[in-house]
N, C-alpha and C positions, 0 to 999 in steps of 0.2 A: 353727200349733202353737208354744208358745210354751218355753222352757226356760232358766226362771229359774233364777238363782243364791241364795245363802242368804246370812244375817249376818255381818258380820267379827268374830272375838275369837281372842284369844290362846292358842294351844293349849298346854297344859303342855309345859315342856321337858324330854322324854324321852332324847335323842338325843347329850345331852351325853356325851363322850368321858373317863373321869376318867385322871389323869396314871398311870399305873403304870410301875416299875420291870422293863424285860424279863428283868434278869438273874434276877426270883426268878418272874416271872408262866409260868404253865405253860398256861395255858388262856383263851382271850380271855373278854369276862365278854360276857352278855347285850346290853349297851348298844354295846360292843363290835362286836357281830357285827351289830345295827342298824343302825348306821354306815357301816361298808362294804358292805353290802344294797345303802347308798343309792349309796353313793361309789366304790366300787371293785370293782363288778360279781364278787365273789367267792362267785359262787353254788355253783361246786362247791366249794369251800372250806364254803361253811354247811349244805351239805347233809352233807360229812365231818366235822363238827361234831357243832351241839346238833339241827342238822333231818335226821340221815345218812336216806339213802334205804331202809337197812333198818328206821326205823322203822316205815314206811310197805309192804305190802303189794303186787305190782305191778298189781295189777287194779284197786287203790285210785287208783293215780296213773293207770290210763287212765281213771278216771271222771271226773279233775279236769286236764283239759287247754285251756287256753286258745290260741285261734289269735290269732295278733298277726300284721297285716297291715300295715305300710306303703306308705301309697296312692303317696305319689311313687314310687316304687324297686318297690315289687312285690313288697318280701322278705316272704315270709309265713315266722312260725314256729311250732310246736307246745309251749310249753312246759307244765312239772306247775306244779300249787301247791304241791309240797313246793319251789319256786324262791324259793317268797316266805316267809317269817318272821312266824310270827302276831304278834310284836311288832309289826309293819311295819305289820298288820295293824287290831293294837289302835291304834296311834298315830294314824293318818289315817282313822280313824271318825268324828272330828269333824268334819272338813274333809268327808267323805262326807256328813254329815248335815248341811253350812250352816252349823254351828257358831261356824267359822272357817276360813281359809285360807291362811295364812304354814306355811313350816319354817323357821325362823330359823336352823338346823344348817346347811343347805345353801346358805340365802340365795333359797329358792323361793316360789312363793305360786300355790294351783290354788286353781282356781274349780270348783264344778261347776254342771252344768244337768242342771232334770228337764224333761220332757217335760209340760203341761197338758192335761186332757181337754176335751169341749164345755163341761163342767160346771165346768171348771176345777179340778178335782181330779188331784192329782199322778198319773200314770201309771208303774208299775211292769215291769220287764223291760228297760228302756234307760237311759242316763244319757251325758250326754255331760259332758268337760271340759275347762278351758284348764292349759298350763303355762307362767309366767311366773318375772321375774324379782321379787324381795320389793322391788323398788325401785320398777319400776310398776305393781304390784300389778290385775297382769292386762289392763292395758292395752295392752302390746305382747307379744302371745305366742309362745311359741318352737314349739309344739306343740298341735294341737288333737283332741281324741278321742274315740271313739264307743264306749262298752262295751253290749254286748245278751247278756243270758244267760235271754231268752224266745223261743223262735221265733215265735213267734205278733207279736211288735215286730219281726224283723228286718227288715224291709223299710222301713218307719218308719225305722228305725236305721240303716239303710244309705243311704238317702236322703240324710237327717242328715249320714252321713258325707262321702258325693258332695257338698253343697252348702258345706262346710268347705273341702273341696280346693279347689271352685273359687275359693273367696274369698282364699285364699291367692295368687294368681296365678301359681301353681306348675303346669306341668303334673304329672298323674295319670297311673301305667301306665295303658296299656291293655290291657283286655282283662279287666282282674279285675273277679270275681264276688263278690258275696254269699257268707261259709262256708255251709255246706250245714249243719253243725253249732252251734250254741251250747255255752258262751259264745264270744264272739269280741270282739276290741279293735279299731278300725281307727285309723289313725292318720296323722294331715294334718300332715306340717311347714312352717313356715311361713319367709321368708327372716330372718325376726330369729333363727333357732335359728345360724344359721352365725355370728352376732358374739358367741353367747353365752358364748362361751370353750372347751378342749376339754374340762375337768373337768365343766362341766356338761352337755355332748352325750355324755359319759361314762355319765353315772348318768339322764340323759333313759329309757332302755330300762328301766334296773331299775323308777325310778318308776311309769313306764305301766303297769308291772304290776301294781306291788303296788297303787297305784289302781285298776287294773281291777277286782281279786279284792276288794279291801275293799267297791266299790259292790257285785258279784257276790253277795257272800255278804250284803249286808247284804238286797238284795234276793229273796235267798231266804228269808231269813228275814220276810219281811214277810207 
């Protein structure tokens, strides 16, 4: 099973921060709250914002729950997609679809892989991908991942996930399972994440996700 990667090009620069004056600014602006999505894990903060949770319904937010597992450590967590910022969303569409895969804002650069049929036809419901630094441009990675939002791939996709760990030559908790539910993320760290600095082991979490959700949904839509 094979899970190629797509073409390099240059993603528009969304993410740029413009200079503002705090003594007159009352309200961070759009680009703004993008930013620190990436950087400074201020998710309650953007949900008491432009994403507040009373936009959102709460039966809405248990239908859009993603499990995030990390396979060394075992932490699993349950988070909404009112966590992630459809900007976030719209911005790394490209990089989901092969397009490209730099963020020049952060200094990052993912790769993704899809999964190939007998036929060689792209398979739908899993994606995996790398997270590197924009300098090796994937070739030493700090993070490896499995996103599956079909049940019918999760075993495929778990598999996947198992054979990243080992590669890494990290041990894996033991004992964890497959989620019982879709979507789910899992996620392999690898030992180049600990030289990567602590800002970027910082925003490592937020990214995984909003990567997750942007393959997630593009993938429902397909």
């Amino acid at each position: 099973m094979e899970w190629p990667g797509g073409e390099v090009a240059r993603p528009p620069s969304v993410l740029s921060v413009d200079k503002i004056d705090k003594s007159k600014a009352t309200k961070p602006t759009k680009r703004q709250i993008l930013v620190n999505d990436f950087t400074h894990r201020t998710a309650s903060t953007l949900r008491a914002t432009t994403f507040a949770s009373t936009t959102r319904r709460s039966h809405d937010m248990k239908k859009h729950l993603l499990t995030h597992i990390t396979l060394m450590t075992g932490h699993v967590a349950r988070t909404p997609r009112t966590e992630v910022l459809d900007q976030a969303v719209a911005y790394l569409a490209p990089i989901a679809e092969g397009r490209c895969h730099d963020i020049p804002e952060v200094g990052l650069w993912i790769d993704v892989f899809r999964p190939k049929g007998e036929d060689d036809e792209t398979l739908n419901g899993t994606a995996s991908f790398t997270v590197s630094s924009i300098l090796t441009r994937g070739q030493v990675p700090f993070v490896h991942c499995v996103a599956c939002w079909d049940p019918d791939m999760g075993e495929m996709a778990w598999a996947k996930a198992e054979d990243l760990a080992r590669q890494t030559g990290l041990p894996s908790c033991p004992g964890l399972r497959r989620p019982d539910r879709t979507p789910w993320l899992a996620v392999a760290i690898t030992p180049n994440m600990f030289l990567s600095g602590t800002q970027t082991i910082g925003l490592l979490g937020d990214l995984e996700r909003c990567m997750a959700w942007t393959l997630i949904e593009q993938g429902r839509r397909a």
